[in-house]
C-alpha positions as CSV (number, residue, x, y, z in Angstrom):
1,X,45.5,-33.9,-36.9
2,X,43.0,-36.6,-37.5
3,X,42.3,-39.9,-35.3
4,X,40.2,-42.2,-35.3
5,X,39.5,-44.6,-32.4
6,X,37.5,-47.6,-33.0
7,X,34.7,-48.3,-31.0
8,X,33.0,-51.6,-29.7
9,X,31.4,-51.9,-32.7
10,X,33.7,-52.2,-35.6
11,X,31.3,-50.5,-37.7
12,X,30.9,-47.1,-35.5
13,X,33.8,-44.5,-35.4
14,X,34.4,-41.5,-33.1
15,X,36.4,-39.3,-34.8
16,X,38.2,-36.4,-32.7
17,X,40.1,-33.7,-34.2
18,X,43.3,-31.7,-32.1
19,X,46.5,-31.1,-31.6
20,X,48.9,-33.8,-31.4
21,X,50.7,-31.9,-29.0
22,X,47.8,-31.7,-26.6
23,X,48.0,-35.6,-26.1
24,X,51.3,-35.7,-25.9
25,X,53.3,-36.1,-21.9
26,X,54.6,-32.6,-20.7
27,X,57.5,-32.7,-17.6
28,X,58.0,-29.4,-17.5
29,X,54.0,-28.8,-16.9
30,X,54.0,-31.7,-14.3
31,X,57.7,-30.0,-12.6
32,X,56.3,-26.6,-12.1
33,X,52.8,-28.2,-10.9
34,X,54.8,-30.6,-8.2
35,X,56.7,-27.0,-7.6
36,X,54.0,-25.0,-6.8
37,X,52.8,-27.3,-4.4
38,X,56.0,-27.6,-2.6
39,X,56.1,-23.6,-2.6
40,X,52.3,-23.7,-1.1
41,X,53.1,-25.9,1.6
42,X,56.1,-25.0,2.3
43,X,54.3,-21.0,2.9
44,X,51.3,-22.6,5.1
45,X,54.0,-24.7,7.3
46,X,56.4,-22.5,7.9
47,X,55.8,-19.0,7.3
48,X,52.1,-18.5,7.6
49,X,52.3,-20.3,11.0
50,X,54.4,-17.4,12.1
51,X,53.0,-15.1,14.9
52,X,51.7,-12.2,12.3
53,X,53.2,-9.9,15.5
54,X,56.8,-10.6,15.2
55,X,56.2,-11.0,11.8
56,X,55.2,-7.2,11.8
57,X,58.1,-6.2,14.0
58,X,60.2,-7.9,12.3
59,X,59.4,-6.0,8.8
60,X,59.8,-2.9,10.9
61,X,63.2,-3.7,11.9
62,X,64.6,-4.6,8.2
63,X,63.2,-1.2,7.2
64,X,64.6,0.5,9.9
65,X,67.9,-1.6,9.2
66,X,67.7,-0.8,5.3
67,X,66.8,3.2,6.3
68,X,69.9,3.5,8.5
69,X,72.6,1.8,5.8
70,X,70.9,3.4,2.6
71,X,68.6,6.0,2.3
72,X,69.4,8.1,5.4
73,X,73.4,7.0,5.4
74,X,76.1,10.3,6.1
75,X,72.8,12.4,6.5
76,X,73.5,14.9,9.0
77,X,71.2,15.4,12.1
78,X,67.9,16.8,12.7
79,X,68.4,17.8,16.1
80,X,71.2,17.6,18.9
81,X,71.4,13.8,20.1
82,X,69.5,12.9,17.0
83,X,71.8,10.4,15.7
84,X,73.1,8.4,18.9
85,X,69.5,7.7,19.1
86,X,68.4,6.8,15.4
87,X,72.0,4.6,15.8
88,X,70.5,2.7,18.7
89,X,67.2,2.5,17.1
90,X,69.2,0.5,14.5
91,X,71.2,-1.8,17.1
92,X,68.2,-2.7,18.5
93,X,66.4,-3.7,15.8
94,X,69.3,-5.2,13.9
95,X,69.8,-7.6,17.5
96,X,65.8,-8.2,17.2
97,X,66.0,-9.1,13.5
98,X,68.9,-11.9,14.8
99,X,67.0,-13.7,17.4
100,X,63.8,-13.7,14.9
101,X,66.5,-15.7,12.5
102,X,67.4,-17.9,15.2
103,X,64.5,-18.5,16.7
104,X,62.7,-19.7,13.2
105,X,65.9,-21.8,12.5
106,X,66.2,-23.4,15.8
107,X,62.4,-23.2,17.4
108,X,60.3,-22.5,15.1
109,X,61.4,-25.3,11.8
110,X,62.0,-28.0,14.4
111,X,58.6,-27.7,15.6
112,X,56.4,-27.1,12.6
113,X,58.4,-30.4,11.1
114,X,57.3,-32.5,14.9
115,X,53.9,-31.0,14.3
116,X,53.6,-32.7,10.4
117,X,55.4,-35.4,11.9
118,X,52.1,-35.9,14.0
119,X,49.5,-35.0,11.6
120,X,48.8,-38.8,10.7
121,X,48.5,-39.8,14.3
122,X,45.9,-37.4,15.4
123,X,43.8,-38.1,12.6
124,X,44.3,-42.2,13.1
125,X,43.8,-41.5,17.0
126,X,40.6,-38.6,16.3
127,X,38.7,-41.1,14.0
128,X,39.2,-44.0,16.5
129,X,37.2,-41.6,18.9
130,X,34.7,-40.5,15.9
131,X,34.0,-44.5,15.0
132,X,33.0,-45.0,18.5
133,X,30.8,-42.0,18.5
134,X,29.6,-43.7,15.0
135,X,28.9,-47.1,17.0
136,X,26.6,-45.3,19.1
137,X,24.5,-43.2,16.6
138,X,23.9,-46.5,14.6
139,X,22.6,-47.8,17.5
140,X,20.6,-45.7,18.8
141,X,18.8,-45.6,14.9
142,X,19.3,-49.1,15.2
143,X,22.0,-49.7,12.5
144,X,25.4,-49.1,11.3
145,X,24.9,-45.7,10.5
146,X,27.5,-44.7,7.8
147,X,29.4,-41.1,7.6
148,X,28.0,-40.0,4.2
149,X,24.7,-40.3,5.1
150,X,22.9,-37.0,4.5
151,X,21.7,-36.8,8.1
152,X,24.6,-38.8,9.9
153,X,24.5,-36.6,13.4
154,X,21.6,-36.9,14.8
155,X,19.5,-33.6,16.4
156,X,18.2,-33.3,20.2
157,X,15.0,-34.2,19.1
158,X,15.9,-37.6,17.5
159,X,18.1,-38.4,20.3
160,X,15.7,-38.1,22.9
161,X,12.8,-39.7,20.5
162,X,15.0,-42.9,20.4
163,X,16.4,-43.0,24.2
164,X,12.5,-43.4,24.7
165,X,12.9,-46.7,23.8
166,X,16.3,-47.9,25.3
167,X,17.0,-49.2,28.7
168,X,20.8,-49.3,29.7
169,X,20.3,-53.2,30.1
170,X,18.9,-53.4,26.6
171,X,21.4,-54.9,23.7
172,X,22.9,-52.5,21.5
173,X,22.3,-53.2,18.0
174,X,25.1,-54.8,15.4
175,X,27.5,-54.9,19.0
176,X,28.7,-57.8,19.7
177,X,30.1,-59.2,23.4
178,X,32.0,-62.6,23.5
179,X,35.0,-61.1,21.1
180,X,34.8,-57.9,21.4
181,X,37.9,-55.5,22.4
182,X,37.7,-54.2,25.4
183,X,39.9,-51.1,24.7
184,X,38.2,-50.0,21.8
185,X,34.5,-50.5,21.1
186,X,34.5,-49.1,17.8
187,X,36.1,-52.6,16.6
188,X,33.8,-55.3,17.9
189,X,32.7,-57.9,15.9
190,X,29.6,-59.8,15.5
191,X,28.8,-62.7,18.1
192,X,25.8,-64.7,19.7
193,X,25.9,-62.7,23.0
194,X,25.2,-58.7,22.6
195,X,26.4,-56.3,24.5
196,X,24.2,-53.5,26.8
197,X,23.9,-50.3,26.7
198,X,25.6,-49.9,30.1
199,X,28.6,-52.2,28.6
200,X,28.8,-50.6,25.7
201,X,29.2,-47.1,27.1
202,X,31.3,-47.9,29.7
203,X,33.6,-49.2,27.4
204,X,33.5,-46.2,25.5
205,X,34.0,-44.0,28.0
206,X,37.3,-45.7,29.1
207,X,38.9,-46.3,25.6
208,X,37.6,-42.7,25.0
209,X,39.6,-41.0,27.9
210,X,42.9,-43.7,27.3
211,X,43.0,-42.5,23.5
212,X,42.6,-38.8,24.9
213,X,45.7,-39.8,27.3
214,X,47.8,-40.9,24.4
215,X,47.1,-37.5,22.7
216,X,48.1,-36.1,25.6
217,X,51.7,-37.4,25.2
218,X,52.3,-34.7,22.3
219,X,50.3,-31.9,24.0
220,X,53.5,-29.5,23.6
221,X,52.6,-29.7,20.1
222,X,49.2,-29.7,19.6
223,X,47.1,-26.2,18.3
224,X,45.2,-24.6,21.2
225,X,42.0,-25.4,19.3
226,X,42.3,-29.0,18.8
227,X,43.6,-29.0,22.5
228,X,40.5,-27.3,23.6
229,X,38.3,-29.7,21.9
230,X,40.2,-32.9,23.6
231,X,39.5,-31.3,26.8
232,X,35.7,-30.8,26.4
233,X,35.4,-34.1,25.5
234,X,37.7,-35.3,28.6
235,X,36.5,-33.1,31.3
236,X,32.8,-33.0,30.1
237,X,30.0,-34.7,31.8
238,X,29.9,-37.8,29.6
239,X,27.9,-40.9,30.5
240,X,27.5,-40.0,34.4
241,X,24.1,-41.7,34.6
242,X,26.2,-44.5,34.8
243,X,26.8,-44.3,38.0
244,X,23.2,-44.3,39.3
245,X,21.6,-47.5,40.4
246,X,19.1,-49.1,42.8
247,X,16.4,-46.4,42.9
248,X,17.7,-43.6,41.1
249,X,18.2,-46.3,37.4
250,X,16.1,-44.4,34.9
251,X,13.4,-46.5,33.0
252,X,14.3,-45.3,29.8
253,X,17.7,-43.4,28.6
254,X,15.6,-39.9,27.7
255,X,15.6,-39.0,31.5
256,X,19.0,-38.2,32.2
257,X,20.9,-39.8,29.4
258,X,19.4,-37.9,26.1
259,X,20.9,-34.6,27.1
260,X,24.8,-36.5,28.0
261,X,24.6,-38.4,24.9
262,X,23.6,-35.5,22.5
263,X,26.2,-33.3,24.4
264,X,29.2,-36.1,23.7
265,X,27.8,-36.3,20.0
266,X,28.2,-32.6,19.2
267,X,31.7,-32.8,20.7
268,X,32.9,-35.4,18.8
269,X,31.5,-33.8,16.0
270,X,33.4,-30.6,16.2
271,X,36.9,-32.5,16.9
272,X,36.0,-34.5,13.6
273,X,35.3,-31.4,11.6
274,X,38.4,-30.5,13.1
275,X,40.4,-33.1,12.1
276,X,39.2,-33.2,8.5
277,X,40.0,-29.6,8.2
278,X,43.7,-30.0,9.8
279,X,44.9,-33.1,9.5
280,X,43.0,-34.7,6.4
281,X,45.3,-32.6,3.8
């Protein structure tokens, strides 16, 4: 077939040569794509999350279930006793291969389908945590720092090159003070009044543990990793030099507050690369 397509320019012409049929709308090609997709998740949710253990034992037990009923059925015995104990072999794992039913139709569906439930919420409540974190690289480069950047986390070195220069009384860069919100520092907006470096981390450190908190409301389904990482980030030693004063305030933020800072960086790091790799799909 032969079509031509007018250009800007009435005078040029692109002329393309094909099948008709190529251009044409195919359901059936769109169907099975939309159906493999459903098949794909629908593997990854529910049956590759099963514990590869019981899923092992559970194989066992069909094939000792199918060996008793076909291939070794009206056989006589091997030995005396032989077949009271190949018959409770068979009881046993015919009663396993029931609760395995019952616990993936009960236990197991109900919680994989809480656990998708969820998905959008950690990653809403994850980034909140990674912006902040974002707040406080760009201001230690002195900037808004954006994600695609090619060097976006900074290393030791460049942490403790620019808390050379900051003093916790010092304004943070771009961070406002007279409207910003209190329980999440990530979201301020720009104002006359800036806010410090000991305001600004303080805040973080609250909103940080409160959104940590609200995670903690679905623990019973969160993925031991992801769990893990909330934790380190909790429990860790972050932002303690706020507590010192009189004497013991360090001129500069390199002192104590370089190794803290680059520590609560790499852990928000990993629960972001986390995140993108669980909950992003």
């Amino acid at each position: 077939m032969l079509v031509l397509c007018p250009s800007l320019r009435a005078a040029d012409w692109c002329v393309w040569i094909g099948n008709s049929r190529s251009l044409a709308y195919n359901p059936h090609v769109d169907r099975y794509t939309a159906l493999r997709q459903r098949a794909k998740g629908f593997w990854f949710v529910y049956i590759a999350s099963l514990d590869p253990t019981l899923a092992v034992l559970v194989i066992c037990c069909g094939l000792v279930i199918a060996a008793h009923d076909g291939f070794f059925a009206g056989r006589p015995e091997l030995f005396s006793g032989s077949a009271m104990l190949w018959d409770w072999l068979y009881r046993l794992s015919f009663a396993f291969a029931a609760s395995f039913i019952f616990y993936v139709v009960v236990v197991h569906v109900k919680r994989q389908r809480d656990k998708e439930s969820i998905r959008d919420f950690l990653f809403k409540k994850t980034d909140r945590r990674c912006e902040a974190a974002r707040k406080l690289i760009g201001g230690l480069r002195g900037g808004n720092v954006m994600k695609y950047e090619r060097h976006y986390y900074p290393s030791y070195e460049e942490v403790k090159g620019l808390c050379e220069h900051i003093t916790l009384d010092d304004p943070v860069p771009l961070i406002p003070f007279e409207t910003m919100v209190l329980h999440d520092p990530a979201s301020l907006i720009s104002s006359a009044e800036r806010v410090s470096w000991r305001q600004f981390m303080t805040l973080l450190k609250d909103s940080s543990r409160r959104e940590i908190t609200s995670i903690y409301a679905v623990s019973h389904l969160l993925a031991t990793a992801y769990l893990a990482l909330l934790m380190v980030v909790d429990l860790g030693p972050n932002f303690e030099f706020l507590q010192m004063g009189g004497y013991l305030t360090p001129p500069n933020l390199s002192y104590f507050a370089a190794d803290q800072i680059y520590d609560y960086i790499e852990k928000v790091r990993a629960l972001e690369q986390y995140s993108e790799r669980t909950f992003s799909g």
